[in-house]
C-alpha positions in Angstrom: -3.2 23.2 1.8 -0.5 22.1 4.0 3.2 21.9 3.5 5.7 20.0 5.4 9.1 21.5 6.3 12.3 19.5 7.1 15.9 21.0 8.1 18.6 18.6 8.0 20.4 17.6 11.7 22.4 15.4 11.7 21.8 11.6 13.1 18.5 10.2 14.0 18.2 7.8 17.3 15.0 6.3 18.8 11.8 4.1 18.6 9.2 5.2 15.4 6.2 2.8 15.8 5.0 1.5 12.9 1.0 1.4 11.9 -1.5 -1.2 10.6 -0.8 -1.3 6.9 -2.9 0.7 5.0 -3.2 -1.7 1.5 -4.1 -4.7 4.0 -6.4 -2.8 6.0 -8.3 -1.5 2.6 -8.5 -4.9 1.4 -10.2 -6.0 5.0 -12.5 -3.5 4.9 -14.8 -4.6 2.1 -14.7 -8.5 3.3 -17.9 -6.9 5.7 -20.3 -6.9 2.5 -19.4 -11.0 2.2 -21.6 -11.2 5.6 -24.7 -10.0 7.4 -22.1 -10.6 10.8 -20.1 -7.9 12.6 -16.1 -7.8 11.3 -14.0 -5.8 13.3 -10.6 -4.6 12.8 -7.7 -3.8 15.3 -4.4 -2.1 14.2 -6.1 -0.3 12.1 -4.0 2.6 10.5 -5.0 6.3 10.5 -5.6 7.9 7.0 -7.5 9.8 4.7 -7.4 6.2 2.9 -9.4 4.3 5.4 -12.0 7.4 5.6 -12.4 7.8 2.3 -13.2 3.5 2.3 -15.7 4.0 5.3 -17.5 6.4 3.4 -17.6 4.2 0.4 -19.2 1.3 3.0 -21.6 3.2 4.5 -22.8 4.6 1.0 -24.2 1.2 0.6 -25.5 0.9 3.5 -22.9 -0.8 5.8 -22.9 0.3 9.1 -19.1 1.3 10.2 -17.5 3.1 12.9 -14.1 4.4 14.2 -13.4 3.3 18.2 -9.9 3.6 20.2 -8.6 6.7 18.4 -9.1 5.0 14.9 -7.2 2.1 15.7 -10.1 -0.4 15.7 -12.8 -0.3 13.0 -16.3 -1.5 13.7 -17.9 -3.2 10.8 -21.4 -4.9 9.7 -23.0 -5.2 6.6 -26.5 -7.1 7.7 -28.5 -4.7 6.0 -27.3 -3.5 2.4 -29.3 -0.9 0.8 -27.2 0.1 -2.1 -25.2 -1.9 -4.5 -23.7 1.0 -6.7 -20.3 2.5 -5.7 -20.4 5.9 -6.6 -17.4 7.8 -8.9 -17.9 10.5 -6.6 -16.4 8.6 -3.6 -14.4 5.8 -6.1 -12.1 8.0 -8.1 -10.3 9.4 -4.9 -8.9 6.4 -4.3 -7.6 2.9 -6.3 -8.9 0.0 -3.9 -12.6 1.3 -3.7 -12.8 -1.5 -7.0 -12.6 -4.1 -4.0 -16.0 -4.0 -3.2 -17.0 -5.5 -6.6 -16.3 -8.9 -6.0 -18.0 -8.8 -2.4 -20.8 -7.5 -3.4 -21.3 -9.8 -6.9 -20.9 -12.8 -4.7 -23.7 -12.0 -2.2 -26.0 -9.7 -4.0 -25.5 -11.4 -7.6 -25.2 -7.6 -8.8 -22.8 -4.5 -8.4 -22.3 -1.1 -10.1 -18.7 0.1 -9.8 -17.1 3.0 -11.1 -14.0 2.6 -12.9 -11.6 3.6 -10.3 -8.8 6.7 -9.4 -5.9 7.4 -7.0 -2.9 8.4 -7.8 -1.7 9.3 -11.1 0.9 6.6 -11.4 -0.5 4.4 -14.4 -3.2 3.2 -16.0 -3.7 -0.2 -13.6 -6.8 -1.4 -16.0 -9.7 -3.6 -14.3 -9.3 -6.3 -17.4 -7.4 -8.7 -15.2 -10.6 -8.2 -12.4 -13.1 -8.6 -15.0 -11.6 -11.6 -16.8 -11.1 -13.8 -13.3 -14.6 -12.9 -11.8 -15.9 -14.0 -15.4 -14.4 -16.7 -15.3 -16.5 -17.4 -12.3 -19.6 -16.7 -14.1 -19.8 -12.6 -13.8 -21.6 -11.0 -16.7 -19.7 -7.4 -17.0 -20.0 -4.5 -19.4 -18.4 -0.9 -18.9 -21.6 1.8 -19.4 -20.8 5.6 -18.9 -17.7 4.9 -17.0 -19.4 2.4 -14.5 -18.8 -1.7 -14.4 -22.6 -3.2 -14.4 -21.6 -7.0 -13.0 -24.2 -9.3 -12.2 -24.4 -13.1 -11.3 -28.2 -14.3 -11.9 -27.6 -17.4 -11.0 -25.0 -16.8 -8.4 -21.1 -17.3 -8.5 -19.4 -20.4 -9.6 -15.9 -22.2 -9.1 -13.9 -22.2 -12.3 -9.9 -22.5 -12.6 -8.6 -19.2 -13.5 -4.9 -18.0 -14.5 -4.2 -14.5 -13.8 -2.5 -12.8 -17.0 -0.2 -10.8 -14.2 -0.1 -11.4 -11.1 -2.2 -8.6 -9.7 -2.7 -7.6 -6.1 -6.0 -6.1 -6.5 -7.4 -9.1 -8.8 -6.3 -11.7 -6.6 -7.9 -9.9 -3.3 -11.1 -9.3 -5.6 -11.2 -12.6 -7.2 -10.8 -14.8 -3.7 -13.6 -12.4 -1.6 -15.6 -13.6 -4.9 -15.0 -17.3 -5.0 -15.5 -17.6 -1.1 -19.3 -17.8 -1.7 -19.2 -19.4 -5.3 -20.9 -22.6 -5.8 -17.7 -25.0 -5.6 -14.1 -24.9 -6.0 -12.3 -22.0 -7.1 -8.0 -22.2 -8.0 -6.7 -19.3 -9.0 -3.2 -19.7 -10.7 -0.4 -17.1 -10.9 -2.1 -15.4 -8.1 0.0 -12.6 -5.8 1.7 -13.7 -3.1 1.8 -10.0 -1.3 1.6 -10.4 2.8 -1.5 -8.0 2.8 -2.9 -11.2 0.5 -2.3 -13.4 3.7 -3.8 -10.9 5.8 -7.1 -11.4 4.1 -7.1 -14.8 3.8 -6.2 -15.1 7.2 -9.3 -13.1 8.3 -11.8 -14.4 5.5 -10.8 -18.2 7.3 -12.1 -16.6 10.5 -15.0 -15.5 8.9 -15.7 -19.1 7.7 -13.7 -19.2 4.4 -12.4 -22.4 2.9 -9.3 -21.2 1.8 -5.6 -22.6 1.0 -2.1 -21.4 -0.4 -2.4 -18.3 0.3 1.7 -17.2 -0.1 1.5 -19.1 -3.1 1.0 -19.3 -6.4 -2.2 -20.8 -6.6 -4.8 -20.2 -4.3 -7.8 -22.8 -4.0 -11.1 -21.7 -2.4 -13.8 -24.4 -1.7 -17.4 -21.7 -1.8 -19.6 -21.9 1.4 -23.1 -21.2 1.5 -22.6 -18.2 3.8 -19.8 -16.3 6.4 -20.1 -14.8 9.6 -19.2 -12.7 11.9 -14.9 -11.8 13.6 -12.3 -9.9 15.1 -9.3 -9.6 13.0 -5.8 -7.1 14.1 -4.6 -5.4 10.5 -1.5 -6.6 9.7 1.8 -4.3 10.2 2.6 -2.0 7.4 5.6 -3.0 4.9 5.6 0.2 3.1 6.0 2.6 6.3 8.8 0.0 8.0 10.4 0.3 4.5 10.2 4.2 4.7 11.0 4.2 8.3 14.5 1.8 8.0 15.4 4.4 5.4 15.5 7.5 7.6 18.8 6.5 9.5 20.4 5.3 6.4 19.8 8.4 4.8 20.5 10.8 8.0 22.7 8.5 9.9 21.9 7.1 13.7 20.1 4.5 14.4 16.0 3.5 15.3 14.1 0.5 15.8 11.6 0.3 14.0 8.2 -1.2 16.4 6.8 -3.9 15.2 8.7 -4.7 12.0 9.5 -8.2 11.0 12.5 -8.8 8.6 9.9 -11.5 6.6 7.8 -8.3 5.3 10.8 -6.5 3.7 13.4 -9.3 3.3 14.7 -7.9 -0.3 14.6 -4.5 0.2 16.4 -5.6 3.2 19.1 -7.4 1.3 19.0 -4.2 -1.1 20.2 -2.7 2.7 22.6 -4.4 3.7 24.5 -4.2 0.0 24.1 -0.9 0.2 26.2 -0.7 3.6 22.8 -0.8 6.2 22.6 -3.3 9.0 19.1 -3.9 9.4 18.7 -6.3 13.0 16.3 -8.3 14.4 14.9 -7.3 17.8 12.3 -8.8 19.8 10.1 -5.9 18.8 10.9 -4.8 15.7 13.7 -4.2 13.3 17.1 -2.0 14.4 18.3 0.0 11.4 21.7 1.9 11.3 24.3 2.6 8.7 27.5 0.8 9.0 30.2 3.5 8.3 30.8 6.5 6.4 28.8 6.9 3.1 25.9 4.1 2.1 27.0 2.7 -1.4 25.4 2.4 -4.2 23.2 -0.5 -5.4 21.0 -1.6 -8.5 17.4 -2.2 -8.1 14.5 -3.7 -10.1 10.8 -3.5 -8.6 8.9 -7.1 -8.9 5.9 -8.4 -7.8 6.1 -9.9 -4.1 8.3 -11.2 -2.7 10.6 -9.0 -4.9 11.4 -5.4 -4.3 8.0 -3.3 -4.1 7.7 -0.6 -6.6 6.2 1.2 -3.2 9.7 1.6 -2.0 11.1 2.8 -5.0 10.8 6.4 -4.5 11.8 6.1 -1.1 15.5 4.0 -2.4 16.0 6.5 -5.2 16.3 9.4 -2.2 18.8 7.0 -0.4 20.8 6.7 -3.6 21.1 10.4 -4.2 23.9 10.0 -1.5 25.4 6.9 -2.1 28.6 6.3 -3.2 29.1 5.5 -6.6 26.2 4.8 -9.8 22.8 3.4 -8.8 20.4 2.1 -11.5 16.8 1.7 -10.5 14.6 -0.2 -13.4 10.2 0.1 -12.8 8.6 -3.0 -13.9 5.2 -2.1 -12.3 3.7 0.9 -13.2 4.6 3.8 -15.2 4.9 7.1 -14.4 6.6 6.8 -11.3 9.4 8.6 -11.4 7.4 12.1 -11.0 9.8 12.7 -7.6 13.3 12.6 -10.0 12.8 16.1 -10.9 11.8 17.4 -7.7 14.5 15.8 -6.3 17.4 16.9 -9.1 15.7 20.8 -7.7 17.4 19.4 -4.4 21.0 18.9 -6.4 20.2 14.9 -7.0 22.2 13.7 -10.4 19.6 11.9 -11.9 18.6 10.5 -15.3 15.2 9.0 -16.3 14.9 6.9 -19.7 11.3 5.4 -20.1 10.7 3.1 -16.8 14.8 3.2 -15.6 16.4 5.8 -14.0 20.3 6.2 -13.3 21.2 8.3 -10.4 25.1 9.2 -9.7 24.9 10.1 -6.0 26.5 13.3 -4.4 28.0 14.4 -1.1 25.5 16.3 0.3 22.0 17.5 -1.2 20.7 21.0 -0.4 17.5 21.8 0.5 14.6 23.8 -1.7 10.8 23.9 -2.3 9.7 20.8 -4.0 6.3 19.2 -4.7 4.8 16.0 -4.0 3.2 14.5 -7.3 1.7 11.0 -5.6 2.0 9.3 -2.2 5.6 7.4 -2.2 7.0 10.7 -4.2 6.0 12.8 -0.7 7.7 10.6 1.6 10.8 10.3 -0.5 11.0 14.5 -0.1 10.8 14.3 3.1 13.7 11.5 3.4 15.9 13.4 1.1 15.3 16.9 3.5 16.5 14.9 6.5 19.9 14.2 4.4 19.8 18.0 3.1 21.7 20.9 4.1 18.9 23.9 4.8 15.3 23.6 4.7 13.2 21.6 2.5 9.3 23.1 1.7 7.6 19.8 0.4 4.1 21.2 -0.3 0.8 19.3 -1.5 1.4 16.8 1.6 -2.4 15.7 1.1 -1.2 13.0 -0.6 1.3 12.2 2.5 -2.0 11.6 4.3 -3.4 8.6 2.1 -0.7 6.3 3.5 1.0 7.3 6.8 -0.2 8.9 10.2 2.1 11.2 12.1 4.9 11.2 9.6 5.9 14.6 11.9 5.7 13.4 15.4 7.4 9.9 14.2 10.4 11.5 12.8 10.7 14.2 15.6 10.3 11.7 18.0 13.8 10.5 16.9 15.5 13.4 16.2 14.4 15.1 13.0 13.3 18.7 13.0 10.5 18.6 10.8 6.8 20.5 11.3 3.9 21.1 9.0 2.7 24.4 8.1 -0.6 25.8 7.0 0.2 27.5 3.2 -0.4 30.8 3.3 
C-alpha cells in the first residue's frame, strides 16, 4: 500500500493540465451497450475508476480496449453475452449501477448488484428504480441483486425525479433513448457531465433536448449507432487544482479549465480573496495578498457548489482568516477528513452535516489517513500549506479519481513523492 508524502515549500507557479473527467467519462462508458456500433472515447482520464468500468463491460461481453496511453477508449457492444453485473466487480465502485438502464432498454432484462464505492452515504437506487418504472421496468431486489426486465420493451412516460439525482437522470435518459415514444423527465440534474452524455448519445442517434435543464425530453428511436466522442474536462480536478496556489500561494494555470464548469466555487474564490482568470487555455489561479479569508459554504446540486469540492474548501479554510462555516446537503458522512485534518492543528468542529472551522496561521505536518477519494486530495492540499512533512497513507483511493496527482504538483513546484509502505 502506497503512501503519499508532501513537505511544505513555499509558492507554487506553473501549468498542471487537467484530465477528462472521470464521473463523465464513467457515465459514457456504458452508452456502448445502447448499440451493436463502435463508441469511442478521447480525453479519456487515467484511473483505477475507468479500469474497474472496462472490466465490468467486458464481463458482459463488450469488447473494450485502452489506445494512446489510456487516453482514448475503444468501445463496441455488438455482441452481448451476459446481462448480469456481478457484485464482485460492482461494489468497488458507485457508477457500475449505470449499466442498468442500457442494458434494460436493449435486452429487455438486466441483473445488477446493488452497488459500492466509497463509504460516504447510503445514495439508495429508489430514485433509479422508480423513473425506469415509470417507463415500464418491472424491478425486485433478490439476494442483494436488482432483477429488471421489460417484456414488452421500454416505454415513454413523464417522470419527476423525487431529488435531482445525477446517477438517475444519466440512467433514466440512456433508458428512454430506445423507449417506445416520448420520454420528459422533470427535476432532472443539470451537472455538465449530464451534457456530456447527451451530447454524445445525439451523436449516436439520440433524440434528445434540455439537457442543462430541468426537464429533459427524449423522443425513443428504434435503434443507435456507432461515434467518436472527446470526454469532457474534469470539474472536480480543476476545482482541486485552483486550490493548490490559494492554499500554498503562487500562481498556475490550470489547462483546459473553463470558468462555466466551476463558476460558484469560483465566486466562493474570489470572496475568499482568489483571482481565478480566464486564459485562452485554461483558468489562471493566484491569491491576491496576504492570508485567503474566510467564507461560508453550502454544497447543492449543480449548478451550486459540489459537495466534491468540499473537502478540498475545508483544507483552504483551515488557513483562512477569520470563521468559516461549511453546511453538506448531499450526502452524509463526509466529513471523515475533519479529524485527520485537526491531527494536522486545523480548529475544526463537526455537528451532524455542518462543520465550523476557525482557521490558523500555519498548519503542521503529521501522518494522516485518507478515508474516501475527495478526503485524500484535501490531505495532500493541506501538506502543501503545512510546515514539515505530511504521510497521507491509503492513497488507493487517490487513484479512483485523479492521475499523476505527484508529477502535476511537482511540476509546479510542490515537493511531494509516493512511497511504497513498508
Amino acid at each position: 500500500m502506497d503512501s503519499i508524502i508532501v513537505t511544505g515549500n513555499g509558492p507554487l507557479q506553473g501549468q498542471i493540465p487537467i484530465a477528462g473527467a472521470k464521473n463523465a467519462c464513467l457515465t459514457l462508458m456504458p452508452a456502448t451497450l445502447l448499440s451493436e456500433e463502435p463508441l469511442t472515447l478521447t480525453n479519456a482520464p487515467r484511473l483505477s475508476d475507468i479500469k474497474t468500468m472496462t472490466t465490468l463491460l467486458q464481463s458482459l461481453g463488450s469488447e473494450a480496449s485502452s489506445l494512446q496511453d489510456g487516453k482514448v477508449i475503444s468501445l463496441s457492444s455488438h455482441d452481448l453475452t451476459s446481462h448480469t453485473a456481478d457484485y464482485e466487480i460492482v461494489r468497488k465502485m458507485r457508477a457500475s449501477n449505470l449499466v442498468l438502464g442500457p442494458m434494460l432498454a436493449r435486452l429487455g432484462q438486466a441483473v445488477v448488484s446493488l452497488p459500492g464505492g466509497c463509504a460516504i452515504g447510503a445514495r439508495p437506487m429508489d430514485l433509479h428504480i422508480t423513473a425506469l418504472e415509470a417507463l415500464g421496468a418491472e424491478i425486485e431486489l433478490k439476494d442483494g441483486y436488482l432483477h429488471a426486465k421489460a417484456p414488452g420493451g421500454l416505454k415513454g412516460a413523464v417522470h419527476e425525479l423525487r431529488f435531482a439525482s445525477v446517477g438517475a437522470t444519466e440512467n433514466t435518459v440512456m433508458a428512454a433513448t430506445l423507449a417506445k415514444g416520448t420520454t420528459v423527465l422533470k427535476n432532472a440534474a443539470r451537472e455538465p457531465e449530464i451534457v456530456d452524455l447527451v451530447r454524445c448519445l445525439r451523436k449516436m442517434g439520440a433524440q434528445i433536448e434540455g439537457e442543462g435543464s430541468s426537464t429533459i425530453t427524449i423522443e425513443g428511436v428504434d435503434r443507435l449507432h456507432g461515434a467518436t466522442h472527446p470526454v469532457v474536462t474534469d470539474r472536480i480536478e480543476l476545482g482541486t487544482y485552483m486550490i493548490a496556489p490559494a492554499i500554498a500561494g503562487g500562481e498556475v494555470e490550470c489547462l483546459g479549465g473553463k470558468l462555466e464548469l466551476v463558476q460558484s466555487f469560483a465566486e466562493k474564490l474570489d470572496a475568499a480573496g482568489v483571482s481565478v482568470e480566464e486564459t485562452d487555455t485554461g483558468l489562471k489561479v493566484a491569491r491576491r495578498n496576504g492570508r485567503v479569508q474566510a467564507v461560508d459554504v453550502k454544497t447543492e446540486v449543480f449548478p451550486g457548489f459540489p459537495t466534491d469540492l468540499q473537502a478540498q474548501m475545508m483544507a483552504l479554510m483551515c488557513t483562512a482568516e477569520g470563521e468559516a462555516t461549511l453546511d453538506e446537503t448531499i450526502f452524509e458522512n463526509r466529513f471523515m477528513h475533519a479529524p485527520e485534518l485537526t491531527r494536522m492543528g486545523a480548529d475544526i468542529e463537526v455537528h451532524g452535516g455542518q462543520a465550523r472551522v476557525r482557521g490558523v496561521e500555519r498548519l503542521k505536518g503529521a501522518p494522516v489517513m485518507a478515508t474516501d477519494l475527495r478526503a485524500s486530495v484535501s490531505l495532500i492540499l493541506a501538506g502543501l500549506a503545512a510546515e514539515g512533512e505530511t504521510r497521507v497513507s491509503r492513497v488507493y483511493h487517490l487513484d479512483r479519481g485523479y492521475e499523476n496527482v505527484v508529477a502535476k504538483l511537482r511540476g509546479v513546484g510542490a515537493q511531494i513523492e509516493r512511497v511504497k509502505e513498508e
